[in-house]
N, C-alpha and C positions, 0 to 999 in steps of 0.2 A: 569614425569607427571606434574609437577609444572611448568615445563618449556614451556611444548605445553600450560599451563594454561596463564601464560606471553605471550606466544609468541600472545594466541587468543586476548587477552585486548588490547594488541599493537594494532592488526592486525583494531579494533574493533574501538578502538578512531582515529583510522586516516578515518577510514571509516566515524565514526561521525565529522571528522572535514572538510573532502570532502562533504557529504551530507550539512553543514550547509553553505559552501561555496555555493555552489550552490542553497540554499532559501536566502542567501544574496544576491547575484543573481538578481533572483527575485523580490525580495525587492526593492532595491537600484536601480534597471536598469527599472526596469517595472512597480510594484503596487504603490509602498510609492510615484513616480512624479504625477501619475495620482488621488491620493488621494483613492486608492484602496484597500480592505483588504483581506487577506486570513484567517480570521478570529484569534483565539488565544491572544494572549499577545501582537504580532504586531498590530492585530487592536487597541486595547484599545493604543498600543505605537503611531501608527497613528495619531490616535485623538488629542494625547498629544503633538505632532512634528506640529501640524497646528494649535493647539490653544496657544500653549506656545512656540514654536520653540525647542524644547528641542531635543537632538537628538536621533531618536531612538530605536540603539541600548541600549544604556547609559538605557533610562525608559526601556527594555525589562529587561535588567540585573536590574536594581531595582523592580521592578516587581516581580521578579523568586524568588529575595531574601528571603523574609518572609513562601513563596512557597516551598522552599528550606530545609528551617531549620523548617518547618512543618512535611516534609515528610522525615527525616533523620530518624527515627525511624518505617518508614515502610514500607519504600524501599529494595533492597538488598545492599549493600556496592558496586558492582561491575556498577550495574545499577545507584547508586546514582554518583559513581565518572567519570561514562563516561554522563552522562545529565550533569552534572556540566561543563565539557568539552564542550559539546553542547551549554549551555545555554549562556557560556562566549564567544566564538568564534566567534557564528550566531551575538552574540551584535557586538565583534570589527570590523568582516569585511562587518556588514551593514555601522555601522558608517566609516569605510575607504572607503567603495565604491563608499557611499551618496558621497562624494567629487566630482565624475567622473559625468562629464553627461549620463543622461538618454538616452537609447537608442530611445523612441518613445514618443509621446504624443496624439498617436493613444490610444485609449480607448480599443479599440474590440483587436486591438492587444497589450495591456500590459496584460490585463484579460487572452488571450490564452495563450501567452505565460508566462504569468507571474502564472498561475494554473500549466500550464505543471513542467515548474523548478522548483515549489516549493514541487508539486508533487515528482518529481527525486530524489528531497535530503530528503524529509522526508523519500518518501522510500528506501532510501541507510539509512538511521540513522535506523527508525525499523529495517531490516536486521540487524543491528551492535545489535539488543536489545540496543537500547539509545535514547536519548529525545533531545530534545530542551527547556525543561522546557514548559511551558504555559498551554494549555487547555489539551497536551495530558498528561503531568505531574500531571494534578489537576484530569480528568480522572481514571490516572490510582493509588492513593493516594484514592478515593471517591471510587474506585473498592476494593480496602482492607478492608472498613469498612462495605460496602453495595454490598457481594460480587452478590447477585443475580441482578445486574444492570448490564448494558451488556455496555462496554469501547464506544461502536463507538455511539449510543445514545447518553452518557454522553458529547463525544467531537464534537457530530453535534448541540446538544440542547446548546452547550458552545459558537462554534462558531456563531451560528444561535445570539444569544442575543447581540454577541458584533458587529455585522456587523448591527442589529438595530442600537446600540450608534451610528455608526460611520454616517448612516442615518440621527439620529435626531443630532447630535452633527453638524456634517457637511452640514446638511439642504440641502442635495441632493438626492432625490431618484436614481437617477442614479447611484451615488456609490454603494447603494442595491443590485441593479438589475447586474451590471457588477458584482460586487462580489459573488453572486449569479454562475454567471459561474466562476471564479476563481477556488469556493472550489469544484463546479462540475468537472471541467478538472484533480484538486489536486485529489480528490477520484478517481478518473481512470485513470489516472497515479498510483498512488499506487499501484491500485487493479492489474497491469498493469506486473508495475518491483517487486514490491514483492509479489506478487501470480500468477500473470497470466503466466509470463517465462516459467511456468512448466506445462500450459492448455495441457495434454493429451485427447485423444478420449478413451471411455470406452464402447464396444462393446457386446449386446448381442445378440448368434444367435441361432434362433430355428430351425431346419432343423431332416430331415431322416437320414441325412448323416454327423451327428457331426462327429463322427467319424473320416472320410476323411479330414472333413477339418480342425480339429485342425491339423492335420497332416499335410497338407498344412503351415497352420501358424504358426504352429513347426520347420515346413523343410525351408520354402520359409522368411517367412517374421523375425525367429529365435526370437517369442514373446512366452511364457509362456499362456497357457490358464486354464483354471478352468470350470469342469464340475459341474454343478447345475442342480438336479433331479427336476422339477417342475410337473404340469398337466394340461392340457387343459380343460377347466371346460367343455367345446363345445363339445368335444365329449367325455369327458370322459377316455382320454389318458395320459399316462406318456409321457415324453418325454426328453432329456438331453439338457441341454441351458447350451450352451459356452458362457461363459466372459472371456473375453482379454481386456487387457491396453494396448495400443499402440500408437506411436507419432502422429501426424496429417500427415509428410510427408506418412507414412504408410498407412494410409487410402483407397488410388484409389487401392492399390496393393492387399490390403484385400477384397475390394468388389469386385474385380476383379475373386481372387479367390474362393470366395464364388459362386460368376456369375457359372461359370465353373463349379462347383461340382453339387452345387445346384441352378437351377436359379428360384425357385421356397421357397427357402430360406426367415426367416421373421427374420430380423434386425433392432435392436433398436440401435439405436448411442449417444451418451450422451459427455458432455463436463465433465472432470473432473479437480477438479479444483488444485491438487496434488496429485502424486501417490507417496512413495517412497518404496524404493526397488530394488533390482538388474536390471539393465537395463535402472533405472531411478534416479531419483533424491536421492541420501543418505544422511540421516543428525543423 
């Protein structure tokens, strides 16, 4: 048991150390030439790289520090030493990248593309449960003490404050406004690679003929269904409502079937946003 427990930590900090590579990325090749911020400890490091030349990854890892040895007592050990991993990393291979030139000095494209990868690698580091230190570290530290505040509030209300600095500091509205989309594209990418991967459709059908058709969806499409006794308030009737979870490819196959048995059938169709369970997602 100890051993699958190593083996997940390995498995977990290479994961945090790919996801950070990838917002160095970001960083280095897209936002930080165009004076752009994805909000967090890199914007305030921003600011600090054009008013003092400093570089920086270097002010990110000074930053984290004090950040760090805050939240040693109320983090967990496994989460504190893979952020520490994060936080050291995302700083060396910003500051090694910074060397290379910039891929653009197009604005609308360092913002897309610079939201998207920064997107990819936070959400490869959340799936590892790990950080990069900054707003989602000081977030989730302010979530321990004040646990009825809700994480993503705290790190929109965080970034949102330092993407002003970098406004008035930088006396451009424009940096606002493109960064504005940055952490828009970052939020959906996330919601994207670590939630969305697993968007099934979640299906309910009222018909005369539940019966047949789970039977259908049993035989043909080999999904699991679940009978729910509801009643028609309209006439005053019971009636059996099937719900089924099933992949999106599944979908034309299932209305399909439905078509056939009952074409007089009334279905509700819903996005869900994870299911886990046999035939899906296991964690």
């Amino acid at each position: 048991m100890q051993v699958i427990e190593i083996k997940k930590i390995i498995f977990e900090i290479i994961e945090t150390l790919i996801g950070s590579f990838i917002m160095a990325v970001a960083v280095s090749f897209f936002l930080l030439p165009n004076e752009l911020s994805s909000g967090g400890f890199s914007g305030v490091a921003t600011i600090i790289y054009y008013l003092f030349k400093i570089p920086m990854g270097t002010t990110i890892l000074i930053l984290n520090v004090p950040l760090f040895i805050f939240a040693t007592f109320k983090i967990g050990k496994g989460f504190f030493i893979k952020s520490l991993v994060g936080t050291v990393s995302i700083s060396f291979f910003i500051d090694w990248l910074d060397k290379f030139t910039p891929l653009t000095d197009d604005k609308i494209l360092a913002c897309v593309y610079g939201g998207i990868l920064t997107g990819l690698g936070t959400a490869i580091i959340l799936r590892a449960s790990s950080s990069t230190g900054g707003s989602d570290l000081l977030g989730t530290v302010i979530k321990k003490y004040k646990p009825m505040l809700r994480t993503g509030n705290l790190i929109t209300i965080i970034d949102t404050i330092i993407i002003l600095l970098n406004v008035i500091f930088l006396k451009k509205i424009e940096i606002g406004l493109y960064s504005a989309i940055t952490i828009f594209l970052m939020g959906k990418v996330i919601d994207i690679v670590f939630e969305g991967i697993y968007f099934t459709k979640l299906v309910f059908i009222i018909s005369d003929k539940s019966l047949e058709i789970s039977e259908m969806i049993e035989n043909k499409i080999r999904r699991g269904v679940t009978g729910i006794y509801g009643k028609g308030m309209h006439f005053d009737k019971e009636k059996l409502v099937l719900m089924c979870a099933i992949s999106r490819n599944d979908l034309a196959q299932l209305k399909m079937i439905i078509k056939k048995v009952d074409k007089n059938a009334f279905l509700i169709i819903t996005n869900s946003r994870e299911v886990l369970g046999m035939g899906f997602k296991n964690e």
